[in-house]
mmCIF file of the protein (N, C-alpha, C, O) and its ligand, coordinates in Angstrom:
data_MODEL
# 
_entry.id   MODEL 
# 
loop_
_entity.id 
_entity.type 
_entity.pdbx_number_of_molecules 
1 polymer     1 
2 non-polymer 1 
# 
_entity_poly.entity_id                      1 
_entity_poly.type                           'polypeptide(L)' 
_entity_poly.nstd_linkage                   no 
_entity_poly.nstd_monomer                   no 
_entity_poly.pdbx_seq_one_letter_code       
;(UNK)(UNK)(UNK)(UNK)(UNK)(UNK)(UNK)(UNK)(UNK)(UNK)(UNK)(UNK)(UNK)(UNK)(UNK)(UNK)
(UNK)(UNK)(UNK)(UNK)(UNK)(UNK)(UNK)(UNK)(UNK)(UNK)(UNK)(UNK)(UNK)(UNK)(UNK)(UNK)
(UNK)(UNK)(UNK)(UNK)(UNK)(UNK)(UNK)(UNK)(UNK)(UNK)(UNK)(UNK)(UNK)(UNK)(UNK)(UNK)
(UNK)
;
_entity_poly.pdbx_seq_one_letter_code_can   XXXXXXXXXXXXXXXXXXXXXXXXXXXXXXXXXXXXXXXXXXXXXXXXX 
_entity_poly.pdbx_strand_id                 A 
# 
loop_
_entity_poly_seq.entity_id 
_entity_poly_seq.num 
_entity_poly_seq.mon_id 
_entity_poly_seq.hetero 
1 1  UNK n 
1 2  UNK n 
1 3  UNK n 
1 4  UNK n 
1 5  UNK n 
1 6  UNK n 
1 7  UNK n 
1 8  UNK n 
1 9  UNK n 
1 10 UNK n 
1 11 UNK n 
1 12 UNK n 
1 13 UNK n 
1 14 UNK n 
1 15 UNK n 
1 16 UNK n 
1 17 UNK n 
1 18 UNK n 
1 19 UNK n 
1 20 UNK n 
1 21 UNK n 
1 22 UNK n 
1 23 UNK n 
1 24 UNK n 
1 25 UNK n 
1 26 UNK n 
1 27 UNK n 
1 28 UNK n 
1 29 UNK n 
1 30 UNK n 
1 31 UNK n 
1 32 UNK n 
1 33 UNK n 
1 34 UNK n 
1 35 UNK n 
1 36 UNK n 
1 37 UNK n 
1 38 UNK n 
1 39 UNK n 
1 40 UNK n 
1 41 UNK n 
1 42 UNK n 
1 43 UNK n 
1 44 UNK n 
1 45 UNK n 
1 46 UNK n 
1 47 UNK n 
1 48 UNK n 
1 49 UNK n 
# 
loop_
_struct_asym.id 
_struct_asym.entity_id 
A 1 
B 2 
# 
loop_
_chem_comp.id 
_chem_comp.type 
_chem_comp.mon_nstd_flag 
UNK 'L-peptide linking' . 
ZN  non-polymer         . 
# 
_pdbx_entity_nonpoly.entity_id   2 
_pdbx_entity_nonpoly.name        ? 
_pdbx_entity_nonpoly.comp_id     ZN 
# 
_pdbx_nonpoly_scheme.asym_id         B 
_pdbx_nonpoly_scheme.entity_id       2 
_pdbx_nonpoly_scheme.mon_id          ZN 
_pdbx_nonpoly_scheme.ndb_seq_num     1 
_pdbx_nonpoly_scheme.pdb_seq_num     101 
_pdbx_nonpoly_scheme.auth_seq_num    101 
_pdbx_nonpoly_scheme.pdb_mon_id      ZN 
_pdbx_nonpoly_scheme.auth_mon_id     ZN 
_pdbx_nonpoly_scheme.pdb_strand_id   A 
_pdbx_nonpoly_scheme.pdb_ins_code    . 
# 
loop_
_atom_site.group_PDB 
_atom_site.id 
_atom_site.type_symbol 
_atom_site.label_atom_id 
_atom_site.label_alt_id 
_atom_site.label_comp_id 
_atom_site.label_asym_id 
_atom_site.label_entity_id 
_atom_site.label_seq_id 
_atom_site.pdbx_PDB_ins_code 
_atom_site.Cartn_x 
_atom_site.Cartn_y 
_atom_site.Cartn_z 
_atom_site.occupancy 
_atom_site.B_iso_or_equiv 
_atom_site.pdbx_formal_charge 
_atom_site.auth_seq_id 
_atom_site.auth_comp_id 
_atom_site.auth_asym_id 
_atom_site.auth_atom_id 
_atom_site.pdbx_PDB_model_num 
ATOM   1   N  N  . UNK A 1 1  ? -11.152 118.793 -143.675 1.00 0.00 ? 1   UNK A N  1 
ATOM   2   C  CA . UNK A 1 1  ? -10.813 117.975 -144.853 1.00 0.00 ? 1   UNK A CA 1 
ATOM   3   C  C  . UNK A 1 1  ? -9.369  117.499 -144.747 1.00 0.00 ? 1   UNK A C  1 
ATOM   4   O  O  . UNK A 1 1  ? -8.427  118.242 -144.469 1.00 0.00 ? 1   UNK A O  1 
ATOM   5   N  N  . UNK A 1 2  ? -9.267  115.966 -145.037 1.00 0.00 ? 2   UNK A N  1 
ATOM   6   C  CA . UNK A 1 2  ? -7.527  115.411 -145.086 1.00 0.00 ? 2   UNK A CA 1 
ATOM   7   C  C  . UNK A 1 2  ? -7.009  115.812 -146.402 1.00 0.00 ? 2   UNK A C  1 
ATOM   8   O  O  . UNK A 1 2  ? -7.604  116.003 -147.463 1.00 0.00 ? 2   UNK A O  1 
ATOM   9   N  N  . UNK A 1 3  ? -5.631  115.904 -146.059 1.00 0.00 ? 3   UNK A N  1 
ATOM   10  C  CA . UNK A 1 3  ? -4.916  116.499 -147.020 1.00 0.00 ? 3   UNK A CA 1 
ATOM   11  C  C  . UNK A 1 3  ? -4.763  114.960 -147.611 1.00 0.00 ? 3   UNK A C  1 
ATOM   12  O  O  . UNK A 1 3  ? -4.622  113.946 -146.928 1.00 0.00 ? 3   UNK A O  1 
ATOM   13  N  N  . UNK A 1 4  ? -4.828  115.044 -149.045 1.00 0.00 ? 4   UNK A N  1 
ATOM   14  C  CA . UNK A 1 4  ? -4.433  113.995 -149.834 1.00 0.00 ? 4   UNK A CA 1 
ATOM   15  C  C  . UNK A 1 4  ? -3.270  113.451 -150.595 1.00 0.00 ? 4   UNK A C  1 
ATOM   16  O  O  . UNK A 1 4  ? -3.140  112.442 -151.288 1.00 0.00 ? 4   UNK A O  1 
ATOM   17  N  N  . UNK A 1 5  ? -2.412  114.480 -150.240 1.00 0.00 ? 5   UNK A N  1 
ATOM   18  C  CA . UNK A 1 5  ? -1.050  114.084 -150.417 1.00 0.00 ? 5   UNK A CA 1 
ATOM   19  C  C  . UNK A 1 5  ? -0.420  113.450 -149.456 1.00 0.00 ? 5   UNK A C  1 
ATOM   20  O  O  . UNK A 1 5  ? 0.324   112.545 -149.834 1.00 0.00 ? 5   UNK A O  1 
ATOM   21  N  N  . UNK A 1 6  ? -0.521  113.734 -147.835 1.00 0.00 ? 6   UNK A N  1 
ATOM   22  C  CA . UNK A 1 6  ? -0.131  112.961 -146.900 1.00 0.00 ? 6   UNK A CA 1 
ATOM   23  C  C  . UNK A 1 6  ? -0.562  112.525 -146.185 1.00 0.00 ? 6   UNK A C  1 
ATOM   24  O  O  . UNK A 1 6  ? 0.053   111.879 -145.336 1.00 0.00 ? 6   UNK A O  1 
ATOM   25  N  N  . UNK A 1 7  ? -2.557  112.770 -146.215 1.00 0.00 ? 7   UNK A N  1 
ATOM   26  C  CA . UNK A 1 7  ? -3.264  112.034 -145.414 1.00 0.00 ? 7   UNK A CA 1 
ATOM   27  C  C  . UNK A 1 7  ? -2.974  111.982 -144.228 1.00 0.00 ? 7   UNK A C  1 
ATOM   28  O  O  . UNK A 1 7  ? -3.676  111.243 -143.538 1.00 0.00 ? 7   UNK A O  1 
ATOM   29  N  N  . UNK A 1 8  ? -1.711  112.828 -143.483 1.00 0.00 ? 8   UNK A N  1 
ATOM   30  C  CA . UNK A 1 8  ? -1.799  113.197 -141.859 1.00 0.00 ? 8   UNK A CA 1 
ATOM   31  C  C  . UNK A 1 8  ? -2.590  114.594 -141.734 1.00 0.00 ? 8   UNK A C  1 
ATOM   32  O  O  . UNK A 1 8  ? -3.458  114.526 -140.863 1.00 0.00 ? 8   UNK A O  1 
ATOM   33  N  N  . UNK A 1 9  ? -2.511  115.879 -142.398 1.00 0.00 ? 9   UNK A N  1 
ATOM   34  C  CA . UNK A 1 9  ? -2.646  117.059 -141.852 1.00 0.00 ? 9   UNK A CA 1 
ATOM   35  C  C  . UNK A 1 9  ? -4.012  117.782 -142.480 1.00 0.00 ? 9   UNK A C  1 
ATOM   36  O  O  . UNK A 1 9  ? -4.462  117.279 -143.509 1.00 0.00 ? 9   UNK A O  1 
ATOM   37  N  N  . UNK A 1 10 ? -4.599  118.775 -141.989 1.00 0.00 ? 10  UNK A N  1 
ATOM   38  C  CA . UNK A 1 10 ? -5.647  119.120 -142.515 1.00 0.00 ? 10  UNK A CA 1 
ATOM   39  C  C  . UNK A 1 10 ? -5.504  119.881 -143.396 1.00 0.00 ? 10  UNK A C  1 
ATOM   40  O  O  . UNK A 1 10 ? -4.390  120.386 -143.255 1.00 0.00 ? 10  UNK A O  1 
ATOM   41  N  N  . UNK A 1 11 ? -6.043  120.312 -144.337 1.00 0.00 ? 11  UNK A N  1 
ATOM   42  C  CA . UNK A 1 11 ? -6.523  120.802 -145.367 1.00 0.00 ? 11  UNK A CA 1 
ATOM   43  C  C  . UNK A 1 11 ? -6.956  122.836 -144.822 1.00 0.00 ? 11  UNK A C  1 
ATOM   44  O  O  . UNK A 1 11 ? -8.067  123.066 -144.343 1.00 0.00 ? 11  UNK A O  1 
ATOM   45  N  N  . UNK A 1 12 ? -6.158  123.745 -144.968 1.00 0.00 ? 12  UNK A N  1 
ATOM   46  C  CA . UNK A 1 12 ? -6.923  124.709 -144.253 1.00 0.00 ? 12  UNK A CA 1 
ATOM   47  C  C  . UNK A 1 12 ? -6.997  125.862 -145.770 1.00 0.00 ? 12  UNK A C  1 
ATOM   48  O  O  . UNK A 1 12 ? -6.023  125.933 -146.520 1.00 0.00 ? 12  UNK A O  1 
ATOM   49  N  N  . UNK A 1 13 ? -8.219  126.644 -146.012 1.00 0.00 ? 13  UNK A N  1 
ATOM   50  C  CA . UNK A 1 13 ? -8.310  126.983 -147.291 1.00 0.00 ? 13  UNK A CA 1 
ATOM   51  C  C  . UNK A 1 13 ? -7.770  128.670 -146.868 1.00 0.00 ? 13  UNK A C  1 
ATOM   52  O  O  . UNK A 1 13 ? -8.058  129.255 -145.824 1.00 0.00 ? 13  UNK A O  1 
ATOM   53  N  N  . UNK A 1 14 ? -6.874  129.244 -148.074 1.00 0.00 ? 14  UNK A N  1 
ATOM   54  C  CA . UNK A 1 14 ? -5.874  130.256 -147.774 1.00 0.00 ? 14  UNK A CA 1 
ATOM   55  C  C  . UNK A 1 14 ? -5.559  130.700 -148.707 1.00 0.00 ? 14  UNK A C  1 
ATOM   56  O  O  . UNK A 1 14 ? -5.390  129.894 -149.622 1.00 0.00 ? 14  UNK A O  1 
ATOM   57  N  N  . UNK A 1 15 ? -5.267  132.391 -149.059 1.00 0.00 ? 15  UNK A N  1 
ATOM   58  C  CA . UNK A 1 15 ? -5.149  132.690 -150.278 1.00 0.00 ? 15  UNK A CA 1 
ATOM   59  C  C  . UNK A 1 15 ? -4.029  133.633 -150.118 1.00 0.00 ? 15  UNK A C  1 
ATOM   60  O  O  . UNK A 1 15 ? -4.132  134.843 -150.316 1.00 0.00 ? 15  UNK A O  1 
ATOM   61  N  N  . UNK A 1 16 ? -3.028  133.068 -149.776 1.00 0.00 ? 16  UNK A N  1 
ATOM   62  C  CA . UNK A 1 16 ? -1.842  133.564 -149.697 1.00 0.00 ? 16  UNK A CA 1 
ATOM   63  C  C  . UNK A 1 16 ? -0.941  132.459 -149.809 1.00 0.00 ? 16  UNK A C  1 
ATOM   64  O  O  . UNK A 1 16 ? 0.205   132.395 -149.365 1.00 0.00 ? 16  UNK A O  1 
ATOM   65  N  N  . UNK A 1 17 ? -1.675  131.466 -150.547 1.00 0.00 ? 17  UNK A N  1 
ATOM   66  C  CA . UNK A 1 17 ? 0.156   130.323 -150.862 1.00 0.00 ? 17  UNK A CA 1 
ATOM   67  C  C  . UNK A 1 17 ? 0.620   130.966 -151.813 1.00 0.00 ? 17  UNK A C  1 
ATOM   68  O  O  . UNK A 1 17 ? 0.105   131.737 -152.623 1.00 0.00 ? 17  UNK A O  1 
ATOM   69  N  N  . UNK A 1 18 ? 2.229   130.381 -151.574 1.00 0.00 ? 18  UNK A N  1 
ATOM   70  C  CA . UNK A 1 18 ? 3.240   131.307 -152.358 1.00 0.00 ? 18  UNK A CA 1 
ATOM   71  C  C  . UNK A 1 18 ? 3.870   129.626 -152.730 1.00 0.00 ? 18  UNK A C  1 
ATOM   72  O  O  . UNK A 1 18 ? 4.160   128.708 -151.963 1.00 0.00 ? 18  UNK A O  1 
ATOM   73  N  N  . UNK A 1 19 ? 3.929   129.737 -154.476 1.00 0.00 ? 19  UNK A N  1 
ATOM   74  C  CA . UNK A 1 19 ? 4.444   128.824 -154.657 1.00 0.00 ? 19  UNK A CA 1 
ATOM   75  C  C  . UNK A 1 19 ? 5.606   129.385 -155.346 1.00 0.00 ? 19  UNK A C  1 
ATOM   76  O  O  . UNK A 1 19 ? 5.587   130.605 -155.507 1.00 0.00 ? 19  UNK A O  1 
ATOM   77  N  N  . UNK A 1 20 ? 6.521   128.792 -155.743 1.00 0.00 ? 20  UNK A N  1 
ATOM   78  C  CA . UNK A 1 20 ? 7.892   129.196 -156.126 1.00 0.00 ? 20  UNK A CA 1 
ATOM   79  C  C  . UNK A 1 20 ? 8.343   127.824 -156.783 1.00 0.00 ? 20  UNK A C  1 
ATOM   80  O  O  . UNK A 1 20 ? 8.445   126.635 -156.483 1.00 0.00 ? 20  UNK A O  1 
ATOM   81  N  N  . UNK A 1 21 ? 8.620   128.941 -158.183 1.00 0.00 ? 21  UNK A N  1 
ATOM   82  C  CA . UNK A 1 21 ? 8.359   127.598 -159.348 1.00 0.00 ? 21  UNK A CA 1 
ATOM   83  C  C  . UNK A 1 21 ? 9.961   128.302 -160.104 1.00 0.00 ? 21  UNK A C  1 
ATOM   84  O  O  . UNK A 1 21 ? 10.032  129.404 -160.648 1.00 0.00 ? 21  UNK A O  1 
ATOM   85  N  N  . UNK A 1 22 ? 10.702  127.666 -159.995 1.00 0.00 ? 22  UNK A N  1 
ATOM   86  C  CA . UNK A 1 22 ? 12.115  128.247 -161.112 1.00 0.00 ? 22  UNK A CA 1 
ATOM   87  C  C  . UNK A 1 22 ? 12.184  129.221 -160.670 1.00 0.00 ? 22  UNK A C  1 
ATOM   88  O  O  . UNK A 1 22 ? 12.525  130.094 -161.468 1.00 0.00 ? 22  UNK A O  1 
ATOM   89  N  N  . UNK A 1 23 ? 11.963  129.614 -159.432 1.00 0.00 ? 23  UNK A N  1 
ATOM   90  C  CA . UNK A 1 23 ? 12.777  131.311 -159.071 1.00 0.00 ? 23  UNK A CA 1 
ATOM   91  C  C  . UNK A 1 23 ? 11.677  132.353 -159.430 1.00 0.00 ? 23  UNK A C  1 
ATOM   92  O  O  . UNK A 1 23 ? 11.850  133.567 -159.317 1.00 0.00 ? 23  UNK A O  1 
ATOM   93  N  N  . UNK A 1 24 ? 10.652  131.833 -159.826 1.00 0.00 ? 24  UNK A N  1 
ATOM   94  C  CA . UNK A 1 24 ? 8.877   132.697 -159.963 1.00 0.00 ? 24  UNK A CA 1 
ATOM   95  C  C  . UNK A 1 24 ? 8.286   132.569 -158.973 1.00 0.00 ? 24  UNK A C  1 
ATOM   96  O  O  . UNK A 1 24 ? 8.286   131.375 -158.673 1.00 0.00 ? 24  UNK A O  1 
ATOM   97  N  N  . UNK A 1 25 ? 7.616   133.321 -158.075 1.00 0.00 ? 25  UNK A N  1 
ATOM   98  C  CA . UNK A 1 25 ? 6.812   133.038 -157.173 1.00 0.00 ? 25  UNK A CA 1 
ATOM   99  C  C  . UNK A 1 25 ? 5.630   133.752 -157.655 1.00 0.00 ? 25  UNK A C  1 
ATOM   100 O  O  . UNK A 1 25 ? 5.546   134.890 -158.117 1.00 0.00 ? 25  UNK A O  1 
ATOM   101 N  N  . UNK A 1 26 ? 4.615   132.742 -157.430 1.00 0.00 ? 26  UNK A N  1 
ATOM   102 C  CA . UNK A 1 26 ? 3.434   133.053 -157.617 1.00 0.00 ? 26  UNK A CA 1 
ATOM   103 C  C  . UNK A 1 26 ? 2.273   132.721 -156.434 1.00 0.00 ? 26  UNK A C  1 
ATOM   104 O  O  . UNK A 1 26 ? 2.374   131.619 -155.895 1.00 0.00 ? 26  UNK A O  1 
ATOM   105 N  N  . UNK A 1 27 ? 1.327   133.489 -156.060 1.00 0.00 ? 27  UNK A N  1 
ATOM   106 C  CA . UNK A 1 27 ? 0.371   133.814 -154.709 1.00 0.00 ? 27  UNK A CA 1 
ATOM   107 C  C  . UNK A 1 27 ? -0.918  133.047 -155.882 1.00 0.00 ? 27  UNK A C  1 
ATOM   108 O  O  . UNK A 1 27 ? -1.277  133.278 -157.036 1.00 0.00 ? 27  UNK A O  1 
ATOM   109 N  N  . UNK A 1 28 ? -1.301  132.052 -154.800 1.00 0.00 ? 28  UNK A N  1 
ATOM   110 C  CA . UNK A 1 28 ? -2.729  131.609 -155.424 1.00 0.00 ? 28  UNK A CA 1 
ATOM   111 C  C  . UNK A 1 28 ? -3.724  131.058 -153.995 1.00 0.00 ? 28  UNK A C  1 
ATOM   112 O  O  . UNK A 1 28 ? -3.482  130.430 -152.964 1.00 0.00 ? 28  UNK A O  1 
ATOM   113 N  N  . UNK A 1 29 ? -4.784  131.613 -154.537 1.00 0.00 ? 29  UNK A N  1 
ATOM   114 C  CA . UNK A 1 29 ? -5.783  130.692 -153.363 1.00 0.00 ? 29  UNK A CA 1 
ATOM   115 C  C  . UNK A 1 29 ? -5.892  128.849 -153.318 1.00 0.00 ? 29  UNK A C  1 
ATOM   116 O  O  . UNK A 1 29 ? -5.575  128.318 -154.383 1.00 0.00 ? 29  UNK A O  1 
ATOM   117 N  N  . UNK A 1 30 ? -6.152  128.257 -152.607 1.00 0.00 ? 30  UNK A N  1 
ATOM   118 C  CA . UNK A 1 30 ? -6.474  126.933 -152.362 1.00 0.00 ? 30  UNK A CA 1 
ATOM   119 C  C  . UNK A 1 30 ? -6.175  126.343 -151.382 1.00 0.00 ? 30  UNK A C  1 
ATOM   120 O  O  . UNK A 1 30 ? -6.174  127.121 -150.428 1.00 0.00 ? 30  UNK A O  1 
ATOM   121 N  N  . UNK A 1 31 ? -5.915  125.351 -151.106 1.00 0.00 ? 31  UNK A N  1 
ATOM   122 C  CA . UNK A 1 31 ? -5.816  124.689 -150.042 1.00 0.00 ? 31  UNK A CA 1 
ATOM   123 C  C  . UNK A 1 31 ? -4.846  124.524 -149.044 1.00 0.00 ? 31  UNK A C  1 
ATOM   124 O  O  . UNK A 1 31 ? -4.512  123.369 -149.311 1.00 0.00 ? 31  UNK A O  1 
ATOM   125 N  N  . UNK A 1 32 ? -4.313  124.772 -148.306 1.00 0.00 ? 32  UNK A N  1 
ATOM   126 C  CA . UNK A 1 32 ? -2.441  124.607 -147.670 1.00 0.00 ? 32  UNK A CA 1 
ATOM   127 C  C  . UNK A 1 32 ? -2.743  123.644 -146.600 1.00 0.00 ? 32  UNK A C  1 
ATOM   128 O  O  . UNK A 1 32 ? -3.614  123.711 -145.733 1.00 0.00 ? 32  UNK A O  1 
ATOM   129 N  N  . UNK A 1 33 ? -1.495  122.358 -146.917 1.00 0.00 ? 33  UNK A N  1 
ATOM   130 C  CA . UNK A 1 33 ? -1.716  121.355 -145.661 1.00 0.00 ? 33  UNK A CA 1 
ATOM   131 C  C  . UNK A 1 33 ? -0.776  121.654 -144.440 1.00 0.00 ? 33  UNK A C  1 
ATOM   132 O  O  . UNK A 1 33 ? 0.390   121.961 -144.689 1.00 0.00 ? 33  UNK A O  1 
ATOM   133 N  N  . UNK A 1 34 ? -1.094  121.604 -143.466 1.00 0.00 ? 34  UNK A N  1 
ATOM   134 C  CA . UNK A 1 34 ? -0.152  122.190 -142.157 1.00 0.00 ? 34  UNK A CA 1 
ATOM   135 C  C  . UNK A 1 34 ? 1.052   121.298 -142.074 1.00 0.00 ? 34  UNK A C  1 
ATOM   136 O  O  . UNK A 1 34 ? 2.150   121.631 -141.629 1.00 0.00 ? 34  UNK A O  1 
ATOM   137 N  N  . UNK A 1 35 ? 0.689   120.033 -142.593 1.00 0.00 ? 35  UNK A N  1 
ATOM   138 C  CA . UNK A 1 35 ? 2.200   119.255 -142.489 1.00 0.00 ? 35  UNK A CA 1 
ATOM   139 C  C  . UNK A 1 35 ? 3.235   119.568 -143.319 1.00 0.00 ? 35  UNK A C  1 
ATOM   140 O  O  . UNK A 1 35 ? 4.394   119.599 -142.905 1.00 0.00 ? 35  UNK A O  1 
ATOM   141 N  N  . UNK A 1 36 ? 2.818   119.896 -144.888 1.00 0.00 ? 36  UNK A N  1 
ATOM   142 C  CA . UNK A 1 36 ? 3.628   119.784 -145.731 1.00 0.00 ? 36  UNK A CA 1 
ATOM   143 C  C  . UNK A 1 36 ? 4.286   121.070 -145.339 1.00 0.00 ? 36  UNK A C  1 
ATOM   144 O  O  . UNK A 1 36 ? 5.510   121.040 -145.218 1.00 0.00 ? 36  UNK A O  1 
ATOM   145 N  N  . UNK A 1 37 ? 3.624   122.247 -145.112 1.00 0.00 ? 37  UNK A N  1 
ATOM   146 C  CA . UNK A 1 37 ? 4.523   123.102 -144.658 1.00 0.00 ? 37  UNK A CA 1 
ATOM   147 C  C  . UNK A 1 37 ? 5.815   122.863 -144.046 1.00 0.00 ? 37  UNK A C  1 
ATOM   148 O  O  . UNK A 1 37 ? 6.994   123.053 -144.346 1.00 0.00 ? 37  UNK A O  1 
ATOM   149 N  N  . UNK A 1 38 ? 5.128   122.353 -143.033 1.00 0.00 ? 38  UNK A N  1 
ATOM   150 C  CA . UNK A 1 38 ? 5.912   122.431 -141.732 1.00 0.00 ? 38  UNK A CA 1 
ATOM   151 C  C  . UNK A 1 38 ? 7.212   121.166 -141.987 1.00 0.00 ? 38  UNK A C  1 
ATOM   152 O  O  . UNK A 1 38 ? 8.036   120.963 -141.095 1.00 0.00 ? 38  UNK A O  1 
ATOM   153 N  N  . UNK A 1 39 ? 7.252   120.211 -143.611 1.00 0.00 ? 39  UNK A N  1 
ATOM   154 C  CA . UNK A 1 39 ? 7.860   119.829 -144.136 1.00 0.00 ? 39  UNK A CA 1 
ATOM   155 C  C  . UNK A 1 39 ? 8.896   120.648 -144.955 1.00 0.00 ? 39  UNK A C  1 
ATOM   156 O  O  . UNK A 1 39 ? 10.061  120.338 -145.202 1.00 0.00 ? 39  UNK A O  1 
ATOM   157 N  N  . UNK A 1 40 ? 8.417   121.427 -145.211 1.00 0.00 ? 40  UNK A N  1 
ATOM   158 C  CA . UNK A 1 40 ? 8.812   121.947 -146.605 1.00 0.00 ? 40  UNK A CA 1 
ATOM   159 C  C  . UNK A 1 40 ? 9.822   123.244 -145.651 1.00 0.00 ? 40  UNK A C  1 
ATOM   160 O  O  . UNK A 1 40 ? 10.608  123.897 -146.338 1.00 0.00 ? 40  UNK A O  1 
ATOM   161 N  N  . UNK A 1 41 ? 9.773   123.485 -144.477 1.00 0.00 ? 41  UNK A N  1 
ATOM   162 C  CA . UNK A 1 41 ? 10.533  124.497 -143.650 1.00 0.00 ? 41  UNK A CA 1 
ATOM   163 C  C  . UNK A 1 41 ? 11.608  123.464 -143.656 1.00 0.00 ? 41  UNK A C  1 
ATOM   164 O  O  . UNK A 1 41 ? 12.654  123.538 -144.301 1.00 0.00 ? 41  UNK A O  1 
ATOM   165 N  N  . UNK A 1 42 ? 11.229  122.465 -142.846 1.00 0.00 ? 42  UNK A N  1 
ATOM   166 C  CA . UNK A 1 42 ? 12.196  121.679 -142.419 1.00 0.00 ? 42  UNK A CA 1 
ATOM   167 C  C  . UNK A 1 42 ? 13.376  121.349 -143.565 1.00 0.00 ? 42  UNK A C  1 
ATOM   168 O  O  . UNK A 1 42 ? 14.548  121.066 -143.318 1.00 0.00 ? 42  UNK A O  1 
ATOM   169 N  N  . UNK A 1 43 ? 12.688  121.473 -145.016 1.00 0.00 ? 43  UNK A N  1 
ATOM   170 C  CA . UNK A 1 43 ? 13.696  121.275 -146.352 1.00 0.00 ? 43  UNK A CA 1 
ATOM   171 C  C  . UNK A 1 43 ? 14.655  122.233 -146.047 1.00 0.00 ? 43  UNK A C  1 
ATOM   172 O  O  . UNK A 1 43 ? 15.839  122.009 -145.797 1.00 0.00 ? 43  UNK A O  1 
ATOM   173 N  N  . UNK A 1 44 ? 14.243  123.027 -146.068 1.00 0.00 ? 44  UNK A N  1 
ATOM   174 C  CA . UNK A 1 44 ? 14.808  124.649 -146.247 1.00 0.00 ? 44  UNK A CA 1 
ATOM   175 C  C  . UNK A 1 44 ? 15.792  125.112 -145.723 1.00 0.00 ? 44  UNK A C  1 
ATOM   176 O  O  . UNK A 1 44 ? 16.652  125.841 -146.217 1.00 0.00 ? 44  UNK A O  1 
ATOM   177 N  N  . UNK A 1 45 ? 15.658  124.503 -144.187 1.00 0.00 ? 45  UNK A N  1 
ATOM   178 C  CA . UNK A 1 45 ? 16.611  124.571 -143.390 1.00 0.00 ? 45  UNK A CA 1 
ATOM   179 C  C  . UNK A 1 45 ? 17.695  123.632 -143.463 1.00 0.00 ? 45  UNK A C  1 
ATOM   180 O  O  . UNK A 1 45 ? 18.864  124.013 -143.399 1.00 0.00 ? 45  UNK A O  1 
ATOM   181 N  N  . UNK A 1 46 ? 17.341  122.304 -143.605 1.00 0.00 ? 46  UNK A N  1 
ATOM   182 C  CA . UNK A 1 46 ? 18.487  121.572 -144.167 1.00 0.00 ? 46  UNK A CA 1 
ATOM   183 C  C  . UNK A 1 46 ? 19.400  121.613 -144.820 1.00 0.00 ? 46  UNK A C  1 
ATOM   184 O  O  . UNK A 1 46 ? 20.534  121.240 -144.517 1.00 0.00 ? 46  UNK A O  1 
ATOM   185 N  N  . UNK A 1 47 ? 18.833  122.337 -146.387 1.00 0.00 ? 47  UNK A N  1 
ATOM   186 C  CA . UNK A 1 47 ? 19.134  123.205 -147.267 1.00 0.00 ? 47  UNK A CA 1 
ATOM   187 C  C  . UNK A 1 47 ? 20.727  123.736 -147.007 1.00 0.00 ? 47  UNK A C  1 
ATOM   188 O  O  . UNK A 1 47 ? 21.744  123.434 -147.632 1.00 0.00 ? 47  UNK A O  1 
ATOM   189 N  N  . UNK A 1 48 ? 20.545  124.680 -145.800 1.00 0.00 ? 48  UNK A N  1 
ATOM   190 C  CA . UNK A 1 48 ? 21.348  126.193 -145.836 1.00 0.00 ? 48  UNK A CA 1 
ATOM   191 C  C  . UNK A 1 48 ? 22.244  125.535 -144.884 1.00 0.00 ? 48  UNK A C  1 
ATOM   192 O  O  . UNK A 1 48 ? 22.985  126.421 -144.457 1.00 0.00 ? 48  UNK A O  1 
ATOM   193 N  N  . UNK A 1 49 ? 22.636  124.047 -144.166 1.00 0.00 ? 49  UNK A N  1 
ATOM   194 C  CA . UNK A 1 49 ? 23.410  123.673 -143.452 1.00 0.00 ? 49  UNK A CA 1 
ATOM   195 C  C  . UNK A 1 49 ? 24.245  123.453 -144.194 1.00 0.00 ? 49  UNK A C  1 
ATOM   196 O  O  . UNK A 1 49 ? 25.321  123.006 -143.798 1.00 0.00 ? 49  UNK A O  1 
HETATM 197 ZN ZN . ZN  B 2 .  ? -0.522  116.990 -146.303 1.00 0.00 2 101 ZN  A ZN 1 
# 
């Protein structure tokens, strides 16, 4: 399944996303796209430069 937020990466179903909302992290099942991850590292690291 394409991910529909960026329509490059797949869709892989996982019940260990950790979302982190205001300094709350919360674990929920659903869907995780491999790009946005691999986006969302790349934030992270930018981040701490
Ligand atoms: Zn995506």
């Amino acid at each position: 399944m394409k991910c529909p937020n960026c329509e490059k990466g797949e869709l892989a179903e996982v019940n260990d996303i950790v979302n982190d909302l205001d300094g709350y992290f919360f674990v929920v099942k659903g869907k995780r796209c491999g790009v946005i991850v691999e986006k969302n590292l790349l934030e992270k690291k930018k981040a701490k430069e």
